[in-house]
MIMAR-296179 format. One record per residue: residue number from 0; residue in three letters; x, y, z of N, C-alpha, C, CB in turn. Coordinates in nm, 3 decimals, m for minus. Glycine has a CB too. Layout:
REC   i  aa      nX      nY      nZ     caX     caY     caZ      cX      cY      cZ     cbX     cbY     cbZ
REC NUM ALA       X       Y       Z       X       Y       Z       X       Y       Z       X       Y       Z
...
! end
This chain:
REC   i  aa      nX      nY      nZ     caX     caY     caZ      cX      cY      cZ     cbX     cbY     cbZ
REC   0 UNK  m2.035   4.950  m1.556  m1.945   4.892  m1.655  m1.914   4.749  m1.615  m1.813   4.976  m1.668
REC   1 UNK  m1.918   4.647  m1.724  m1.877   4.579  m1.673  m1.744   4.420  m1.727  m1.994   4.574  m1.628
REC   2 UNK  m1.656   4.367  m1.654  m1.515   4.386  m1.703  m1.492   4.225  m1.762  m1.394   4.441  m1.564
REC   3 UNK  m1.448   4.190  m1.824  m1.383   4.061  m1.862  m1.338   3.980  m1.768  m1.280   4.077  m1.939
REC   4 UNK  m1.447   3.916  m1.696  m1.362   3.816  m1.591  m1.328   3.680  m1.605  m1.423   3.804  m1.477
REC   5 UNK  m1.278   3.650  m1.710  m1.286   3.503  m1.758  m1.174   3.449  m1.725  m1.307   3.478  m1.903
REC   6 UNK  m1.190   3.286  m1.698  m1.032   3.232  m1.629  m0.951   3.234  m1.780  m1.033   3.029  m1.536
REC   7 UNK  m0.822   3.194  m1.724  m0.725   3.190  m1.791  m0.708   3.115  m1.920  m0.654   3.162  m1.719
REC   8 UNK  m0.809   2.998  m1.891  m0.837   2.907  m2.032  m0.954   2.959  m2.128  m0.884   2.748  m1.990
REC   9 UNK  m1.009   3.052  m2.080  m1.148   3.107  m2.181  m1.066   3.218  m2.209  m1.329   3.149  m2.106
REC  10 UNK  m1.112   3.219  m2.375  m1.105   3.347  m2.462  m1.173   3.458  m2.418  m1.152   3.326  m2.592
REC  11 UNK  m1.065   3.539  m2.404  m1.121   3.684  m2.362  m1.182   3.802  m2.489  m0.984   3.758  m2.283
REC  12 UNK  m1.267   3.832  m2.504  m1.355   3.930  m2.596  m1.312   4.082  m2.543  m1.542   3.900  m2.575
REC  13 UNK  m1.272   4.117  m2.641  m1.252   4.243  m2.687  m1.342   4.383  m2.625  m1.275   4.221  m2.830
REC  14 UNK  m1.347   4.439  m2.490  m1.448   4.513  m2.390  m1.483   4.650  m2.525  m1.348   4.582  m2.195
REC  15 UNK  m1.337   4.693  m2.577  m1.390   4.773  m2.699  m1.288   4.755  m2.847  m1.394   4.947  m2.647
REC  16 UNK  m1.372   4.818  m2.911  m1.306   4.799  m3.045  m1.224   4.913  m3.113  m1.410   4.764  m3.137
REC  17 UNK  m1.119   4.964  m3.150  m1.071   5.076  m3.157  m1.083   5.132  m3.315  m0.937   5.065  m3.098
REC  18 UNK  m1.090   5.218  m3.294  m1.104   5.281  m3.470  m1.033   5.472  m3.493  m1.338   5.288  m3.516
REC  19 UNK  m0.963   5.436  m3.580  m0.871   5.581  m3.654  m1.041   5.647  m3.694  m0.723   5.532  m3.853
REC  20 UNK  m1.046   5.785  m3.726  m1.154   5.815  m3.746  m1.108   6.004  m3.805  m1.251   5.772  m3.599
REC  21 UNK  m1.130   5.950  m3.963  m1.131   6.097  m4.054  m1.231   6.158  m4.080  m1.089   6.095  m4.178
REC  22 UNK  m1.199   6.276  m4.029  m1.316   6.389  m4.105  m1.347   6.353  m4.249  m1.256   6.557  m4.115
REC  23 UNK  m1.499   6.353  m4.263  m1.557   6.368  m4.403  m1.580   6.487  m4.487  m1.667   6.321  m4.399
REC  24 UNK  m1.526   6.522  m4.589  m1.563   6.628  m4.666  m1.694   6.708  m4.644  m1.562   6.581  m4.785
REC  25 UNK  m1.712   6.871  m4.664  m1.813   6.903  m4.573  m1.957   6.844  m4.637  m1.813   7.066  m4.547
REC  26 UNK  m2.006   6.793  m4.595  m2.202   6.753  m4.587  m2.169   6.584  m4.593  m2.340   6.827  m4.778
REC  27 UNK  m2.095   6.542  m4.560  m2.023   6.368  m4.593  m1.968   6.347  m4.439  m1.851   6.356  m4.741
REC  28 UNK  m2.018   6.188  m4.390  m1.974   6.153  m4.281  m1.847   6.120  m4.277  m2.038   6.072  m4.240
REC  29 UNK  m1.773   6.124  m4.189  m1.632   6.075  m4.138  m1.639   5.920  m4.169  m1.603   6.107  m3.964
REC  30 UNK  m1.480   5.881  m4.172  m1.414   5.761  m4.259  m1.355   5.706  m4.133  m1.292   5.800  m4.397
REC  31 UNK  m1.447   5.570  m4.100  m1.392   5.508  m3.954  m1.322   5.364  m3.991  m1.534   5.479  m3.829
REC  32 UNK  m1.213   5.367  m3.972  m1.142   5.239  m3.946  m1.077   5.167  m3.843  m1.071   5.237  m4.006
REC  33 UNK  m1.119   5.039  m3.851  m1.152   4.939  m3.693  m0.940   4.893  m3.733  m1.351   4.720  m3.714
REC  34 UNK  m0.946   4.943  m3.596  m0.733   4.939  m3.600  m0.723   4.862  m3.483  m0.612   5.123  m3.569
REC  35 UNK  m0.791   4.800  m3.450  m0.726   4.748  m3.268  m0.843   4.753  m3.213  m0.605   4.862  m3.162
REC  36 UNK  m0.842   4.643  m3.090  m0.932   4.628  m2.917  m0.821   4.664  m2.827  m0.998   4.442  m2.858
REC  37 UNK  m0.936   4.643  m2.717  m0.910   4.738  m2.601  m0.968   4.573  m2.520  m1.021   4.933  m2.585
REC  38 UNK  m0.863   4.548  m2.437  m0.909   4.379  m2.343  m0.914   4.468  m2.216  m0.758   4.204  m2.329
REC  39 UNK  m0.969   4.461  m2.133  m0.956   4.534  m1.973  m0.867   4.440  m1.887  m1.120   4.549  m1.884
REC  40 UNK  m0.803   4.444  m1.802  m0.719   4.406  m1.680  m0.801   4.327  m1.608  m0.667   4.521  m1.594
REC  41 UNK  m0.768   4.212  m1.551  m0.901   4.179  m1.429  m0.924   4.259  m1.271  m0.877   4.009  m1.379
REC  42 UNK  m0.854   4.351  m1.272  m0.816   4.418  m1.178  m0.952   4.485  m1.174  m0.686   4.496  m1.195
REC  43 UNK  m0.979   4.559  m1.315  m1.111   4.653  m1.332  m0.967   4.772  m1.367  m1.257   4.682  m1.152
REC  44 UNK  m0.846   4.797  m1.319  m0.815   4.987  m1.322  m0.778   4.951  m1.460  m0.663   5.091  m1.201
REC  45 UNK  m0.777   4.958  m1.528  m0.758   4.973  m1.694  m0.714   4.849  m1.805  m0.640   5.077  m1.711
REC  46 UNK  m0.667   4.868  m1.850  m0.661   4.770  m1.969  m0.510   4.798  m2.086  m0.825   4.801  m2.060
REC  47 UNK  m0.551   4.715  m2.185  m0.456   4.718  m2.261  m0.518   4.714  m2.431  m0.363   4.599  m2.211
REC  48 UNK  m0.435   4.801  m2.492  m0.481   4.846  m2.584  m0.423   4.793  m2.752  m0.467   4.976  m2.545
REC  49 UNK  m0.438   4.690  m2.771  m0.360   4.623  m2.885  m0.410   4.701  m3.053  m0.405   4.432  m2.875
REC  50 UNK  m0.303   4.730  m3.095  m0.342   4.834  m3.220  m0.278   4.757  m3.364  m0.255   5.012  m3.191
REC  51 UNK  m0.355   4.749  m3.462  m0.315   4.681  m3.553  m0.248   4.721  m3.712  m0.413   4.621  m3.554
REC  52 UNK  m0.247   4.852  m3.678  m0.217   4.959  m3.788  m0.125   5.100  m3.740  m0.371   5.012  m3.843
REC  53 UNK  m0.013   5.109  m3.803   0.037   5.215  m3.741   0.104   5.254  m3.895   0.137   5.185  m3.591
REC  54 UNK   0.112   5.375  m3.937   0.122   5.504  m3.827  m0.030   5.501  m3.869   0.239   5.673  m3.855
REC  55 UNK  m0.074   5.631  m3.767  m0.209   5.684  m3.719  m0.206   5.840  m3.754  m0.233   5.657  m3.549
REC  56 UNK  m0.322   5.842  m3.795  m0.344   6.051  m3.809  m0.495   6.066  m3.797  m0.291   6.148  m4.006
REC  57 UNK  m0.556   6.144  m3.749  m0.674   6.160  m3.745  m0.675   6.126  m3.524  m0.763   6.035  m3.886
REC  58 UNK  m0.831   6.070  m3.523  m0.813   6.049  m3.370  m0.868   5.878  m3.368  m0.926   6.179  m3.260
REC  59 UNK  m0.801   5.863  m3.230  m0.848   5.745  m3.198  m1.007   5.719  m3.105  m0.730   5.696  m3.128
REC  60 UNK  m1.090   5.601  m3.188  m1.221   5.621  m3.058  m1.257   5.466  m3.064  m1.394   5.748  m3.103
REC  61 UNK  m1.296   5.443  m2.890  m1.279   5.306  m2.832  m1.459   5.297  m2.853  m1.192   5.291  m2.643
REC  62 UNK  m1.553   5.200  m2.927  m1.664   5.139  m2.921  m1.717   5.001  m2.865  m1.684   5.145  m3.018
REC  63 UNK  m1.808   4.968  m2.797  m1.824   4.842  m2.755  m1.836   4.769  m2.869  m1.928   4.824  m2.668
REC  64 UNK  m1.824   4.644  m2.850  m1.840   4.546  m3.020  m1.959   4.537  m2.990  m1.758   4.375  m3.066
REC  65 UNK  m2.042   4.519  m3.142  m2.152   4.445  m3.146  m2.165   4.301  m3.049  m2.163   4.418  m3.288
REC  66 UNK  m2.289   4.254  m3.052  m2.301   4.115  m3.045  m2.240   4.031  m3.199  m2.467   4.090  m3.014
REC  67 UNK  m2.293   4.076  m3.306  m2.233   3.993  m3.444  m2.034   4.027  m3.438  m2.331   4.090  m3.634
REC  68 UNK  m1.970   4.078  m3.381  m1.873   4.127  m3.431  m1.754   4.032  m3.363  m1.875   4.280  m3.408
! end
């Protein structure tokens, strides 16, 4: 894995992208919406999780961003 080590004056990128994520009606894929990143700590032990939509129902799941994203 590997972590966001950028100094203090460089923009830090988003390690993952967070998304609410509903079951789809049966034979229909699930309904994913991008709610928040995930920046990591420079430490490496975890991170922080900024969320852009609340309230929430369904589950939450952390993806790496694209390169385009």
């Amino acid at each position: 894995m590997t972590y966001n080590r950028n100094t203090k004056s460089e923009a830090r990128s988003p390690l993952y992208h967070a998304y609410t994520v509903r079951d789809g009606k049966e034979g229909q894929k699930g309904f994913w919406t991008r709610i928040g990143s995930f920046f990591a700590h420079d430490d490496g032990e975890g991170g922080t999780l900024l969320l852009d939509a609340l309230p929430l129902d369904g589950r939450i799941v952390l993806r790496a961003p694209k390169a385009d994203e």
